[in-house]
C-alpha positions as CSV (number, residue, x, y, z in Angstrom):
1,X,-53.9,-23.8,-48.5
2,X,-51.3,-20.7,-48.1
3,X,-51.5,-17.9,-50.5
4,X,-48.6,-16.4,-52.1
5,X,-48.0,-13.2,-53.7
6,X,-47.5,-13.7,-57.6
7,X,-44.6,-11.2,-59.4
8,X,-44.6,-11.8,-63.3
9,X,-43.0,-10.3,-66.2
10,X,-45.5,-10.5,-69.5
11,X,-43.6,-12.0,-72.1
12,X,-43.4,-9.0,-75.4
13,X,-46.2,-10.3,-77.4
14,X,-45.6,-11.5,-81.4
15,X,-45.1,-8.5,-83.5
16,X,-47.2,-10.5,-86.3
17,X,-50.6,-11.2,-86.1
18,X,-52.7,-10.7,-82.7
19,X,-50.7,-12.2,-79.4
20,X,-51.9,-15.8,-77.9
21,X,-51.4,-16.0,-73.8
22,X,-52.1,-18.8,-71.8
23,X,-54.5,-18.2,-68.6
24,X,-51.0,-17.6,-66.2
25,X,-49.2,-15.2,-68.6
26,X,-52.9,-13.1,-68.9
27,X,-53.0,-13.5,-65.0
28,X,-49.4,-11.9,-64.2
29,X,-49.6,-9.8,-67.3
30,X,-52.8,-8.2,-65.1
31,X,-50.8,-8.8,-61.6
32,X,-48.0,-6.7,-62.9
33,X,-50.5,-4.2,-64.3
34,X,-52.2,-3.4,-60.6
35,X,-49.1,-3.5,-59.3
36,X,-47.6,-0.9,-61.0
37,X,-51.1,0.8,-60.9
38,X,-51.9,1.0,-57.6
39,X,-48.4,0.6,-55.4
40,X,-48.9,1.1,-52.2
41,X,-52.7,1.9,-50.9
42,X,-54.8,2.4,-47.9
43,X,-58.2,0.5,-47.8
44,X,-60.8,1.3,-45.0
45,X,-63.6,-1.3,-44.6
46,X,-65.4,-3.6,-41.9
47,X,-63.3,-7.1,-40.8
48,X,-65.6,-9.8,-41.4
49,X,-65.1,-13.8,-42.7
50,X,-61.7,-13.5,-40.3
51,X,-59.5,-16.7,-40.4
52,X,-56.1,-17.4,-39.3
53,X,-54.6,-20.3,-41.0
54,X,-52.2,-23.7,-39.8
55,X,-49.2,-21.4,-40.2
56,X,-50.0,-18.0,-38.4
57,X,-51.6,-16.1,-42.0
58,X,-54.8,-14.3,-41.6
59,X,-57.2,-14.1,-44.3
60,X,-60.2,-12.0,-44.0
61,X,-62.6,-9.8,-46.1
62,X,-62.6,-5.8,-45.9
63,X,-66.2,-4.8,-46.9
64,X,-68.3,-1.6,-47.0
65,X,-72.1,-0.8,-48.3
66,X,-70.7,-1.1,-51.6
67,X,-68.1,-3.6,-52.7
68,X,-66.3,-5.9,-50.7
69,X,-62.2,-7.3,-50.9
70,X,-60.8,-10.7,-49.9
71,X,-57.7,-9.7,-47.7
72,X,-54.2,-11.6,-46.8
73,X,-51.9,-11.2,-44.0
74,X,-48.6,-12.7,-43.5
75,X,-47.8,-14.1,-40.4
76,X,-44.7,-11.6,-40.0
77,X,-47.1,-8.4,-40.6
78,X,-49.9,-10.0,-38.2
79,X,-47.1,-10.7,-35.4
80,X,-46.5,-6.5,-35.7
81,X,-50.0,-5.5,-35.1
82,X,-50.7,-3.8,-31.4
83,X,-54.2,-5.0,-31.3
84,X,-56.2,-8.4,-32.2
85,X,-58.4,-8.9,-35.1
86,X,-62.4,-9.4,-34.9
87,X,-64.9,-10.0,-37.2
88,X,-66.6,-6.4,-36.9
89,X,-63.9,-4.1,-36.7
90,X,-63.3,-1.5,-38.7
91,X,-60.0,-1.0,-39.9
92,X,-57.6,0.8,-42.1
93,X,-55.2,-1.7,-43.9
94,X,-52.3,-0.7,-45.9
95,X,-50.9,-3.0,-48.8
96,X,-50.8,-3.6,-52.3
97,X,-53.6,-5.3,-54.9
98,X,-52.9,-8.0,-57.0
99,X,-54.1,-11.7,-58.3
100,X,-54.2,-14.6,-56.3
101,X,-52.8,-17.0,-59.3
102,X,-54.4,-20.4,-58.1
103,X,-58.2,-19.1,-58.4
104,X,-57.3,-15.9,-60.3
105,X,-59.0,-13.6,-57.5
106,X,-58.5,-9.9,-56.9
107,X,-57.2,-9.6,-53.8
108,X,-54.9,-7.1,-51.0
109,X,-52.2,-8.0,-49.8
110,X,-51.9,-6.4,-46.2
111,X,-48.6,-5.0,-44.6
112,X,-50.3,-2.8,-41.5
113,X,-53.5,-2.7,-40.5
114,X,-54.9,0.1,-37.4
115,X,-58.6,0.6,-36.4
116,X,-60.8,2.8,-38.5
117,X,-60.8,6.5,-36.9
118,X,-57.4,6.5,-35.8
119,X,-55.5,7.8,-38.5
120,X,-55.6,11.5,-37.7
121,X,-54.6,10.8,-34.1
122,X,-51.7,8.9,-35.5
123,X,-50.6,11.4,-37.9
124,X,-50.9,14.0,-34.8
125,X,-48.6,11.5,-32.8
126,X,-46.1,11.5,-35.1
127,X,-45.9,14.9,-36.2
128,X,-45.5,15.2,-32.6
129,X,-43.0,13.0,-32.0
130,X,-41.1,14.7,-35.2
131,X,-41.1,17.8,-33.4
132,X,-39.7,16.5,-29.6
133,X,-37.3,14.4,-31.3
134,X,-35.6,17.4,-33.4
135,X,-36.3,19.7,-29.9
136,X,-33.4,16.6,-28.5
137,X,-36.4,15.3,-25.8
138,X,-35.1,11.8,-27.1
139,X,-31.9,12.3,-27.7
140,X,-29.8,9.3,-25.4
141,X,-27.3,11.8,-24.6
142,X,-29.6,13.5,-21.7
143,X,-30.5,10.5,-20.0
144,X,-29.9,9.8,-16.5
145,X,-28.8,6.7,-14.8
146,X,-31.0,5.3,-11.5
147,X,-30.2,5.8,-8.1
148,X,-28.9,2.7,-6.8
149,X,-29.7,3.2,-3.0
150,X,-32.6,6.1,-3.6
151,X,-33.8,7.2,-0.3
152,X,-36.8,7.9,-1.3
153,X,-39.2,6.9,-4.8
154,X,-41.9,9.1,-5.8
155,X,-44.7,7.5,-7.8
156,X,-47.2,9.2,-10.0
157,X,-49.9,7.2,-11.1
158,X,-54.0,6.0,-10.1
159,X,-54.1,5.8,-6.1
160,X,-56.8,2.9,-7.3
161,X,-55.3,0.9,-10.0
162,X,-53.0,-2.2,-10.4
163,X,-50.1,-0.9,-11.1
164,X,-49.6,0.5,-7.7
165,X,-50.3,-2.6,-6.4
166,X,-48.2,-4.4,-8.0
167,X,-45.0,-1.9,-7.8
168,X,-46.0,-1.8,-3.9
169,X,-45.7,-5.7,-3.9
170,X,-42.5,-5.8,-6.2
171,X,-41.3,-3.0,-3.6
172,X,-42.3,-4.5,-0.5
173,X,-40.3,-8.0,-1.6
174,X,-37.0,-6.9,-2.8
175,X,-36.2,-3.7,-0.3
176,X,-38.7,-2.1,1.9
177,X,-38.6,1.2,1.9
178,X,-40.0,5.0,1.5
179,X,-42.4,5.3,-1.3
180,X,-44.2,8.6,-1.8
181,X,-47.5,8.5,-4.2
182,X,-48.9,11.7,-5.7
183,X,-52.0,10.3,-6.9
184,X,-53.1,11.3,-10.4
185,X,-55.8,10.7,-13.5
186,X,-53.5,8.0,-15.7
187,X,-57.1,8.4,-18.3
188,X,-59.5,10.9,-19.7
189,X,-59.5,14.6,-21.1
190,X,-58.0,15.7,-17.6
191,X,-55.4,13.1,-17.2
192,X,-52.5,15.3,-19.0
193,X,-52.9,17.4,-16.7
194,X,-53.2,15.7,-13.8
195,X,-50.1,13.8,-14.2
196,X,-47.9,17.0,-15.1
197,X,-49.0,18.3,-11.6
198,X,-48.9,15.4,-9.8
199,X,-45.0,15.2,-11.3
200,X,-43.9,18.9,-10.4
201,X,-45.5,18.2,-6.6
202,X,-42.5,15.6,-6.8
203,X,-39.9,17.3,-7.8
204,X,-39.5,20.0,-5.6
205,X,-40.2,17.5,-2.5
206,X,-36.7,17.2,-1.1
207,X,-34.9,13.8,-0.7
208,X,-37.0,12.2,-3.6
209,X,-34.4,10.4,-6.0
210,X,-36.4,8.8,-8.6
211,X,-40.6,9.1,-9.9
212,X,-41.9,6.3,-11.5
213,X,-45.0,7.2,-13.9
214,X,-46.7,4.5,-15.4
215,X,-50.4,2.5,-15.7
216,X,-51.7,-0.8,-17.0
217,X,-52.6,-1.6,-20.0
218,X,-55.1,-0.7,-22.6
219,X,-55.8,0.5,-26.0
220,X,-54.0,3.4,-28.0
221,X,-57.2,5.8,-26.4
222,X,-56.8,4.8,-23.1
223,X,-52.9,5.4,-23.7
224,X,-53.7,8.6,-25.3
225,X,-52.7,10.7,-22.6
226,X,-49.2,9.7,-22.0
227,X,-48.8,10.9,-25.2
228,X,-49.2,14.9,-24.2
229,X,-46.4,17.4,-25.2
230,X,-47.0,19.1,-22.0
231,X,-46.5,15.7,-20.2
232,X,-43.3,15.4,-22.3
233,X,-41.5,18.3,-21.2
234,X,-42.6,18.0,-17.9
235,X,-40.6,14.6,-17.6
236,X,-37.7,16.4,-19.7
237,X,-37.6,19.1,-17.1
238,X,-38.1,16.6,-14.1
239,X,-35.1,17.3,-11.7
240,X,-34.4,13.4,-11.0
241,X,-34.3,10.9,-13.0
242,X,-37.8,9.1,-14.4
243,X,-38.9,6.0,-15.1
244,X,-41.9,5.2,-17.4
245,X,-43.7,2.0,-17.3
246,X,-47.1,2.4,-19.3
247,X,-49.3,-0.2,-20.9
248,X,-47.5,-3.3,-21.7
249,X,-44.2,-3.8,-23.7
250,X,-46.0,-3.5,-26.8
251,X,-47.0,-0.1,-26.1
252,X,-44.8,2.8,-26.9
253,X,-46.0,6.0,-26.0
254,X,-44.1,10.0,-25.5
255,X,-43.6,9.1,-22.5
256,X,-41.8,6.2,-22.7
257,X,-39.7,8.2,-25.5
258,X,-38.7,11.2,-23.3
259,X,-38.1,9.1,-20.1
260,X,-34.6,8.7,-18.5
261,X,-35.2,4.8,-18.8
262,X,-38.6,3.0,-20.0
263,X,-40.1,0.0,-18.2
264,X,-42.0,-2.8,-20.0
265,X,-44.5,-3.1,-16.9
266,X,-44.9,-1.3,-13.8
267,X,-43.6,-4.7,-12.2
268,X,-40.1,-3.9,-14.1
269,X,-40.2,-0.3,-13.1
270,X,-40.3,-1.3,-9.8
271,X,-37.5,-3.9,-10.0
272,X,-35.3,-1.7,-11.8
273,X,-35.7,1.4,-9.1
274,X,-36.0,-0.7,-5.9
275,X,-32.4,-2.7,-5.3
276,X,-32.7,-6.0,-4.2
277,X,-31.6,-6.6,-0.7
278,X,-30.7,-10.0,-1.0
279,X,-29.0,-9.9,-4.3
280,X,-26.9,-7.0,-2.6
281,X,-26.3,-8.5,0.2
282,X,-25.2,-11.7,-1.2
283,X,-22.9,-9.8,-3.3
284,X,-22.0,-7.8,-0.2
285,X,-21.2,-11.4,1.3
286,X,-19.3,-12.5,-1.7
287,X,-17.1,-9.4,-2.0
288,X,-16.3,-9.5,2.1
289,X,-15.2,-12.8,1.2
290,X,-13.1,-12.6,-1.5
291,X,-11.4,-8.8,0.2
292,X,-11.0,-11.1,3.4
293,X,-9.1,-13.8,0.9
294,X,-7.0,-11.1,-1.0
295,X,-6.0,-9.2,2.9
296,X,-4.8,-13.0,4.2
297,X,-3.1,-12.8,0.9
298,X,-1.3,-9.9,1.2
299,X,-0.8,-10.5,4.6
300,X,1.1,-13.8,4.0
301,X,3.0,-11.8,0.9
302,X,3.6,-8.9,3.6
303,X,5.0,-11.1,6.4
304,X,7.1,-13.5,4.1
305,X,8.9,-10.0,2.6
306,X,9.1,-8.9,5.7
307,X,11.0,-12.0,6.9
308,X,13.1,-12.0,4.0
309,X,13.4,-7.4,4.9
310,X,14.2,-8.6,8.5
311,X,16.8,-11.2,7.6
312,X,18.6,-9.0,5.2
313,X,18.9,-6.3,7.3
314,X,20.1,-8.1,10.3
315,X,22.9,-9.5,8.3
316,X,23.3,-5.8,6.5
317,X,23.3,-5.1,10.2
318,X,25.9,-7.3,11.3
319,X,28.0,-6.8,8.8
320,X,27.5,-2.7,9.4
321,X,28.7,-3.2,12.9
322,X,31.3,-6.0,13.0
323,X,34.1,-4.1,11.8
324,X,33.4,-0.9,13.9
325,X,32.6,-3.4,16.9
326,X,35.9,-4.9,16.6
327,X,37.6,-1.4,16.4
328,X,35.8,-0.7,19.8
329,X,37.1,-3.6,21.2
330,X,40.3,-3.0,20.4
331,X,40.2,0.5,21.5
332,X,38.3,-0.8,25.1
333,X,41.2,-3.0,25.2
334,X,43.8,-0.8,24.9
335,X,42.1,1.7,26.9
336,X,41.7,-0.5,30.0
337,X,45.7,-1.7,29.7
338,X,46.1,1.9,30.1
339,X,44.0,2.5,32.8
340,X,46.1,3.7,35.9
341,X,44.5,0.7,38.0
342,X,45.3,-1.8,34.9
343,X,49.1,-0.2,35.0
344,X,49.3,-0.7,39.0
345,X,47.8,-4.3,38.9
346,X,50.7,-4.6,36.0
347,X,53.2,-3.2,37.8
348,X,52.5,-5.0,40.8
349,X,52.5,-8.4,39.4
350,X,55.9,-7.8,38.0
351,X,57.3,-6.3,41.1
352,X,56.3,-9.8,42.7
353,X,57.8,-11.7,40.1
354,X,61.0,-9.5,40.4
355,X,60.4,-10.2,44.3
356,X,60.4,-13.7,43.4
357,X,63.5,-13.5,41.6
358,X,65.4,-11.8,43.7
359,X,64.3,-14.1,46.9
360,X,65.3,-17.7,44.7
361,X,68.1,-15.8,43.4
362,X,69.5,-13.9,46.6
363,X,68.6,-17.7,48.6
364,X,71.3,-18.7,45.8
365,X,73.9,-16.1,46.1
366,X,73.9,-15.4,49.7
367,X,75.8,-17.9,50.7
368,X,78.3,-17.8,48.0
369,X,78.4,-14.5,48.3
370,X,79.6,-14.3,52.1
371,X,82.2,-17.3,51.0
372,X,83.9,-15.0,48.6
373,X,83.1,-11.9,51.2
374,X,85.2,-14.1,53.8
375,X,87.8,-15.1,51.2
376,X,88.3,-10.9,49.7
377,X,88.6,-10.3,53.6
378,X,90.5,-12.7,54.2
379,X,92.8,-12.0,51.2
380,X,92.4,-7.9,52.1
381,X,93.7,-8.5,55.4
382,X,96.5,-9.9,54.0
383,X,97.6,-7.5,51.7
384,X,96.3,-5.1,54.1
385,X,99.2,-5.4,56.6
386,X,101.4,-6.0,53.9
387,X,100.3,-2.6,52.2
388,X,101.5,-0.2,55.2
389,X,105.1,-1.6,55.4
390,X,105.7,-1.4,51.8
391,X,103.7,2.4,52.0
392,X,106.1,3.3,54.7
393,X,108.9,2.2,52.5
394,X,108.2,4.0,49.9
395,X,107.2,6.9,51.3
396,X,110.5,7.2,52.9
397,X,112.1,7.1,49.9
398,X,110.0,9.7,48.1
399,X,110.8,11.6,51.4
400,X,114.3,11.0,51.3
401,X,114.1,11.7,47.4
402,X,112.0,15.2,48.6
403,X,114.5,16.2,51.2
404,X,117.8,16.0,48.4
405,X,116.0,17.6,45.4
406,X,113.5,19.4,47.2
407,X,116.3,22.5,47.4
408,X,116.8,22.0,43.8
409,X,112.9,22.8,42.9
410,X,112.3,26.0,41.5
411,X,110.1,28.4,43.5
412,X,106.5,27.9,41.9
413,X,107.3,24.0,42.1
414,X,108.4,24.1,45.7
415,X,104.9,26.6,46.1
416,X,102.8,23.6,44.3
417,X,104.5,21.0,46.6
418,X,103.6,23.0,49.5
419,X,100.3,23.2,48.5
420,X,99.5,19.6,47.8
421,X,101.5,18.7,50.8
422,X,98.9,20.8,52.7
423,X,95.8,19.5,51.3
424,X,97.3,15.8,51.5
425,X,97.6,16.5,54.9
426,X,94.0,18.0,55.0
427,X,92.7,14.6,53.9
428,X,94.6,12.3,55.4
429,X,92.7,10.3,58.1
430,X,95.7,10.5,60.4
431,X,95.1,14.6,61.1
432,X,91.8,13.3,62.0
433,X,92.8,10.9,64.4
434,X,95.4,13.7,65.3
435,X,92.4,15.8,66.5
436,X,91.6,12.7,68.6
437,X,89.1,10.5,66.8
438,X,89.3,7.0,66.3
439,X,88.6,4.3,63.7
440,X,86.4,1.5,65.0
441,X,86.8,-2.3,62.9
442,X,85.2,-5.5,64.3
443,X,87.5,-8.3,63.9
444,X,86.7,-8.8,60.7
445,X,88.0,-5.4,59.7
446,X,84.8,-3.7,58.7
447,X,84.5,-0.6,59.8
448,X,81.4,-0.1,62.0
449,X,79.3,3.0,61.9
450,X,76.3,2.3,63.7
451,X,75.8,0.4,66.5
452,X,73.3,-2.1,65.4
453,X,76.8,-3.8,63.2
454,X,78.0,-5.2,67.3
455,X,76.5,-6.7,69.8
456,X,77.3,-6.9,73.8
457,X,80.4,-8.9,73.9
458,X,82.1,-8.8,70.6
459,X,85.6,-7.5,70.5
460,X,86.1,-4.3,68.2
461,X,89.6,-2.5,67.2
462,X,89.7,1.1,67.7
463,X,92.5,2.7,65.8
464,X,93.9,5.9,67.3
465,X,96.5,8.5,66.2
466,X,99.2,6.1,67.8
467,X,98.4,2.7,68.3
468,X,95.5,0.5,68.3
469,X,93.6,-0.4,71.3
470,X,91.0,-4.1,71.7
471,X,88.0,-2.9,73.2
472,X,84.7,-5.6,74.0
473,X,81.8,-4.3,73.5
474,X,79.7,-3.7,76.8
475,X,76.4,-2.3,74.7
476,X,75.1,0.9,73.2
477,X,75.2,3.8,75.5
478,X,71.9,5.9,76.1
479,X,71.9,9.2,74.3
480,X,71.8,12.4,76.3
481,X,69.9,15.9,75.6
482,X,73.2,17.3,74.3
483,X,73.4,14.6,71.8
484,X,71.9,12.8,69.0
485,X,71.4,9.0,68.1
């Protein structure tokens, strides 16, 4: 049957007459008693009687040469404890007494318990660790994160015991590659110092990016040595970052305190410095894919605004270079019609039409055009010989009218007469035929200049000073040196 811890107030006793308690109210009246006695007290004694109840309590009895004490722990305080409990072990357990109600038995009531002999190396561990911590060994601020891809991972520990094996095998499974041991004592008077050397051999070895120090398991002795101030600031003053992995994850230790990051097991150590290939490279895989996705994304995104870029522009474009292309063409128009060849083609078509013209026009008025020619010559003719008798006429009169008034005329008058009568006479074609020339007419009356206007045989009038002769035309007479055509 479970224990439980009893916490009574004694009720204030009768202030007549002597007080009357039952057996419970006597029995927490002397639980509260020890309690407040006692508090808080450290019992050392042997471990023997040791049971461990249906629900995780121990009960066991601490016992030396003189006196021994029935003991309970709870399962919470028994769950905390770093080490097993035998029947035969000497411990040191910390609690406080009281009165087990149910069979009204002295008894402790255990919070901690450690092995017997241990205490001053406790108290020296943490006075020790007082001292790092207010140096700022364990303060998070200075520590370091891992390598991811170190190129090389120093490990200090036994060259004989497990926990190289097994950071070799964690090692050799996630990501081969260079390991460099600098075997060292991980036990023993000497071991503080062989692990301090062992870790400055590592740190000035170039291309080392991370030391591992670490052992198995065992008890707080066999620990003892990870728990070395020298050791300490040796880690603190490591160059690269370290990893600790000693004992189990129950064990804390300096080491594990000072240390860049702590390791439960040399296994974890391992896992945590080593990367693992295939978890990398199926992220690698992973993130090729999903870049690969996001570039045919962008590159559909990119094309389809360059489309819409391209479309825009081309009609920007077009509509840039209608208007200034029309104006050019305009321009290259008028610029060929005034192109000397463009003006001469021109030219020449409407000289063919006028051609044209003229031929349907002249076919049209030739013919009436010689009618009336025959009728005006016919018609001068007439009035032609009519002209010099009624000429004669009346230039015998003006002669006549001359003669009778021309003594009458004053002097400059008679002068002016004279000198119109002379150039009168100048221009008249009779002082031409005078000097013996002749007027040639065909028989139409036209006067004929050249001799292409007869031919061989036609009859021509040739009028002379006196007279008019009828001449036929016998042909063109050759021209001589001493004359021209």
């Amino acid at each position: 049957m479970a224990q439980t811890e009893l916490s009574f107030r004694p009720k204030t006793p009768p202030r007549d007459g002597p007080p009357t308690m039952t057996v419970g109210q006597l029995v927490r009246l002397a639980h509260g008693a020890l309690d407040a006695r006692f508090g808080v007290v450290w019992v050392e004694g042997e471990v023997s009687n040791l049971r461990v109840g249906g629900g995780g309590h121990a009960y066991f009895t601490l016992k030396d040469d003189e006196a021994s004490l029935p003991v309970a722990m709870w399962r919470s305080s028994l769950e905390r404890l770093r080490f097993r409990l035998q029947d035969g072990q000497k411990l040191r357990v910390c609690g406080r007494v009281g009165i087990f109600a149910k069979q009204g038995r002295f008894q402790l009531y255990a919070d901690r318990a450690e092995p017997a002999g241990l205490g001053a190396l406790m108290l020296e561990l943490e006075q020790r660790k007082a001292k790092l911590s207010a140096e700022g060994l364990f303060d998070p601020a200075r520590k370091r994160p891992l390598p991811r891809w170190p190129r090389t991972v120093g490990i200090v520990t036994s060259a004989h015991g497990a926990a190289l094996h097994d950071i070799l095998e964690v090692a050799r499974r996630r990501c081969p590659m260079h390991l460099l041991l600098a075997p060292a004592l991980v036990q023993g008077p000497e071991a503080p110092s062989s692990l301090v050397r062992a870790i400055g051999r590592l740190a000035v070895r170039p291309g080392i990016d991370v030391i591992i120090v670490g052992r198995g398991g065992g008890s707080i002795e066999d620990l003892w040595a990870f728990n070395d101030e020298r050791l300490a600031r040796a880690i603190a003053d490591c160059p690269v970052p370290v990893v600790s992995a000693v004992g189990h994850e129950v064990d804390t230790t300096i080491c594990d305190l000072v240390a860049d990051v702590r390791a439960a097991t040399p296994s974890q150590a391992a896992e945590l410095v080593v990367p693992d290939c295939r978890t990398w490279e199926l992220a690698l895989r992973t993130a090729t894919d999903r870049l690969h996705r996001a570039m045919q994304r962008r590159t559909v995104d990119a094309s389809a605004r360059l489309d819409s870029v391209a479309v825009r522009l081309h009609a920007r474009g077009r509509a840039l270079v209608v208007a200034p292309r029309r104006t050019l063409q305009r321009h290259e128009h008028a610029l060929a019609l005034l192109h000397p060849r463009a003006r001469l083609d021109r030219d020449r078509r409407k000289l063919e039409q006028l051609l044209a013209r003229l031929r349907t026009c002249g076919g049209r008025l030739v013919p009436t055009a010689d009618a009336r020619l025959r009728q005006l010559v016919g018609r001068l003719q007439a009035r032609g010989q009519a002209i010099p008798v009624q000429a004669r006429a009346r230039l015998d009169r003006l002669q006549r009218f001359l003669f009778e008034r021309g003594p009458a005329l004053p002097a400059r008058a008679r002068l002016r007469l004279a000198r119109a009568a002379g150039a009168l006479d100048a221009l008249s074609p009779l002082a031409v035929l005078q000097r013996g020339y002749a007027v040639v007419a065909d028989e139409a009356g036209r006067v004929v200049t050249d001799t292409g206007a007869v031919a061989p045989g036609d009859r021509i009038h040739a009028r002379l000073r006196r007279g008019t002769l009828l001449a036929t035309v016998l042909g063109p007479l050759e021209p001589t040196d001493d004359h021209d055509d």
